[in-house]
C-alpha positions as CSV (number, residue, x, y, z in Angstrom):
1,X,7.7,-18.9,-22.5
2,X,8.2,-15.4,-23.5
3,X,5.0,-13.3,-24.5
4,X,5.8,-10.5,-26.9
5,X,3.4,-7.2,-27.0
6,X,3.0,-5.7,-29.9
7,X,1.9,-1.8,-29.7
8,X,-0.5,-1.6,-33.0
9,X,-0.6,2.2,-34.5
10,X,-3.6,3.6,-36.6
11,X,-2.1,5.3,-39.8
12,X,-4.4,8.2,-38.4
13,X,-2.2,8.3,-34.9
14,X,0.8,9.0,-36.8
15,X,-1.0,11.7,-39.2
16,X,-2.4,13.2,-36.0
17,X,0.9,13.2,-34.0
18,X,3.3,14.2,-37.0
19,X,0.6,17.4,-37.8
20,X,1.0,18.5,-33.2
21,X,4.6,18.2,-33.9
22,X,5.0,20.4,-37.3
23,X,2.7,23.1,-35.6
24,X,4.5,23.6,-32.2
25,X,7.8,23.8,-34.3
26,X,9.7,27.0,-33.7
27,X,10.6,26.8,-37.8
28,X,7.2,26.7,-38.7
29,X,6.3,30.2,-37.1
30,X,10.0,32.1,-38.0
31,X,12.2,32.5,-40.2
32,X,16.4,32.3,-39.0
33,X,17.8,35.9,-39.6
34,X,19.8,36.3,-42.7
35,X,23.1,38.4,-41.8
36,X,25.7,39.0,-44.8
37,X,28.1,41.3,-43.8
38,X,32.1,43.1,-46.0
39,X,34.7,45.1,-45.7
40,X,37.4,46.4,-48.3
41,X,40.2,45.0,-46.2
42,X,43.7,46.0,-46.3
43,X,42.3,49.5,-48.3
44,X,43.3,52.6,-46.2
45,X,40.0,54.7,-45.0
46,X,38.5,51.3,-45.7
47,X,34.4,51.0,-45.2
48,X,32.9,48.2,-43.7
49,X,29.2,47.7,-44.6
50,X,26.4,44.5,-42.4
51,X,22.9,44.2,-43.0
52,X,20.5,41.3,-41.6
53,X,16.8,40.3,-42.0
54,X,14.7,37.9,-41.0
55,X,12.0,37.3,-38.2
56,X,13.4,38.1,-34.7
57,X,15.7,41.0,-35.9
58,X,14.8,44.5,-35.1
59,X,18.0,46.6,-35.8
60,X,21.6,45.4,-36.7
61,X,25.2,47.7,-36.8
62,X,28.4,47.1,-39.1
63,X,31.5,46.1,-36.2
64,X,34.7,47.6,-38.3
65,X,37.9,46.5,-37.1
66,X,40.6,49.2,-38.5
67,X,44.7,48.8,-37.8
68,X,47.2,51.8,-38.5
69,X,50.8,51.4,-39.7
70,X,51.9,51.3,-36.2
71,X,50.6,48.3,-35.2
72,X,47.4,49.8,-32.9
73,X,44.1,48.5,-33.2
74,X,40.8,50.4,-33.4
75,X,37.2,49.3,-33.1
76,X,34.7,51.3,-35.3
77,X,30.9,50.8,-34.7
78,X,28.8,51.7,-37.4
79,X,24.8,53.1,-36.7
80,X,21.9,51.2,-35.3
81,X,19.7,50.1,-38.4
82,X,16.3,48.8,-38.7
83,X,15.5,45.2,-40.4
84,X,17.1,44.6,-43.7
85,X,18.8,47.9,-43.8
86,X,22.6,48.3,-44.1
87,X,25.3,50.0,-41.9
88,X,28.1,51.3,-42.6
89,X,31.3,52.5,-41.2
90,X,34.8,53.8,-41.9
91,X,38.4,53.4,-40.7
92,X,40.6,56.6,-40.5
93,X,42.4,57.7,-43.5
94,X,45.6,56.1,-42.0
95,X,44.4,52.8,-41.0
96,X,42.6,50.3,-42.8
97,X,40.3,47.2,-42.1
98,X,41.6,43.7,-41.1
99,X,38.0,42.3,-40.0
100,X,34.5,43.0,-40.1
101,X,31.4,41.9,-38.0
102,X,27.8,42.5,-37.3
103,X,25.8,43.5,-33.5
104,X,22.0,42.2,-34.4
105,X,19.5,42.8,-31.6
């Protein structure tokens, strides 16, 4: 014959354990940065513009990639920036921008 144990669970257990496991969650002490982040692409002497915000995020920087009529590619980095402010950079007047990014540290 084969006995079958069954593991009885107060209602209180499961209150107990579910409240230990919200606390020691990373998401309920921080908030996920928020990056948004645009260029005018394909616009000669394009800008390119990134901001983020959010817990954990002490300064971000616009990344601005710019490509001139020959074919060469340039990388423009735009200033260092505290939390939830926005940088900005700028291709030359002959090349323009084909992609745009963000540094967050």
């Amino acid at each position: 014959m084969i006995r079958i144990k069954k593991f009885g669970v107060s209602a209180g257990m499961v209150v107990a354990i579910t409240a230990a496991t919200t606390l020691t969650s990373p998401a309920a002490h921080a908030q996920a940065p928020i990056c948004s982040s645009g260029a005018q692409i394909g616009v000669s002497g394009g800008t390119g513009w990134a901001t983020c915000g959010g817990t954990g995020v002490t300064q971000t920087r616009v990344v601005l990639f710019c490509q001139d009529g020959s074919g060469s590619y340039t990388t423009i980095y735009g200033p260092w920036v505290a939390n939830s402010v926005t940088s900005n950079a700028k291709c030359s007047s002959s090349s323009w921008p084909i992609s745009v990014g963000h540094q967050r540290i």
